[in-house]
C-alpha positions in Angstrom: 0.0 0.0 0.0 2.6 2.3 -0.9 -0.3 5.3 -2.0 -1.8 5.2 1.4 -0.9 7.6 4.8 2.3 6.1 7.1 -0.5 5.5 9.8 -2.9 3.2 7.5 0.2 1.8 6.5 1.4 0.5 9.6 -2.7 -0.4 10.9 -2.6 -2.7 7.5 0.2 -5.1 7.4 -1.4 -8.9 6.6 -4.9 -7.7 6.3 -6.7 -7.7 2.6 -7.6 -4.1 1.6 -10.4 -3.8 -1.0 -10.3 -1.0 -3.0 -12.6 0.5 -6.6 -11.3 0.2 -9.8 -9.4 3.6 -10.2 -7.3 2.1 -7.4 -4.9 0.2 -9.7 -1.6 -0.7 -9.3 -1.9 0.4 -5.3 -1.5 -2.6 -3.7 -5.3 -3.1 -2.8 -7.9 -5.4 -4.2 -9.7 -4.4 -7.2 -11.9 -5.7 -9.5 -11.0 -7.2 -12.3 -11.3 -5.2 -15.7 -12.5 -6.7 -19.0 -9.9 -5.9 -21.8 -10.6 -5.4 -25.7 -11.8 -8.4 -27.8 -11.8 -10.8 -24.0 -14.9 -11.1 -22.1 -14.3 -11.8 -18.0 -13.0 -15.5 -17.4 -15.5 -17.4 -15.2 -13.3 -16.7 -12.3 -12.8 -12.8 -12.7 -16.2 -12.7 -12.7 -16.9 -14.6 -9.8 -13.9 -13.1 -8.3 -15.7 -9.3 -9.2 -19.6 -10.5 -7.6 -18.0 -11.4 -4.7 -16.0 -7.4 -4.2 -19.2 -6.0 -5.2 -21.2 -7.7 -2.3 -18.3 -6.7 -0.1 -17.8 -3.2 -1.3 -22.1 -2.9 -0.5 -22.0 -3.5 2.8 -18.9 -1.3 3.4 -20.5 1.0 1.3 -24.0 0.9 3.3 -22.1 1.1 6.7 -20.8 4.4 5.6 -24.1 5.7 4.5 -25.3 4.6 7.8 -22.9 7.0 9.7 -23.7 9.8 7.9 -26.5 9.6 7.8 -26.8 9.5 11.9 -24.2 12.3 11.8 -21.7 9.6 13.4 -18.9 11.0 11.4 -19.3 14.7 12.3 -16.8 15.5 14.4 -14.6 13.5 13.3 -11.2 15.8 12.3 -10.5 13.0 8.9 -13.6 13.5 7.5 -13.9 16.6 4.8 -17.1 19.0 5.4 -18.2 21.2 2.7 -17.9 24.5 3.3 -21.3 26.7 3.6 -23.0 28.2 1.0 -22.3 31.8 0.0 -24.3 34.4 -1.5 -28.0 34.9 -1.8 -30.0 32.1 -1.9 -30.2 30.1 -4.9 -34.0 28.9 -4.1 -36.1 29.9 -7.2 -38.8 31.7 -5.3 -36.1 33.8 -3.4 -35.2 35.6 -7.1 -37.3 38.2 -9.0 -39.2 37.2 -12.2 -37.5 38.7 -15.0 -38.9 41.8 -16.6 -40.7 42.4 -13.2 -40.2 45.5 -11.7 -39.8 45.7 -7.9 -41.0 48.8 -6.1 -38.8 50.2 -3.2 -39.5 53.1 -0.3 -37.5 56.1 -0.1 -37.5 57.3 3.5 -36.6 60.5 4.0 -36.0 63.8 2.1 
């Protein structure tokens, strides 16, 4: 695992690290890829259902904690940052070619 951080490094030695398909050539597990004029041996694929059902539930388990907020505080995890400007709602912003009339106070 020679892309990953010194700390994963050291937490992963002798356990099997699955990883997507833009993952190659990274020392984790990835699917394997058909090639040009070769469909998937019966293997590969076999090989391939068995990271997808994997990959799911690792998948799901991370959907899980976001979505009870589990990961929130935690200092790895990126947040976006807020929105800016004026809201984008489309009921917030004039109609065009509608002319909005504004009070002048004062003299």
């Amino acid at each position: 695992m020679s892309g990953a951080p010194p700390a994963c490094r050291n937490q992963c030695q002798g356990v099997t690290v699955l990883g997507d398909g833009a993952r190659i050539n990274t020392g984790l597990v990835v699917p394997h890829r058909k090639r040009p004029g070769r469909p998937l041996l019966e293997g590969e694929e076999a090989d391939n259902a068995e990271h997808r059902r994997v990959r799911a539930r690792v998948e799901h388990a991370f959907a899980g904690m976001k979505r009870y907020k589990i990961l929130r505080d935690c200092p790895t995890v990126r947040r976006r940052p807020p929105p800016r400007g004026p809201s984008r709602r489309p009921h917030a912003q004039p109609r065009p070619g509608r002319v909005i009339r504004t009070l002048s106070i004062g003299p």
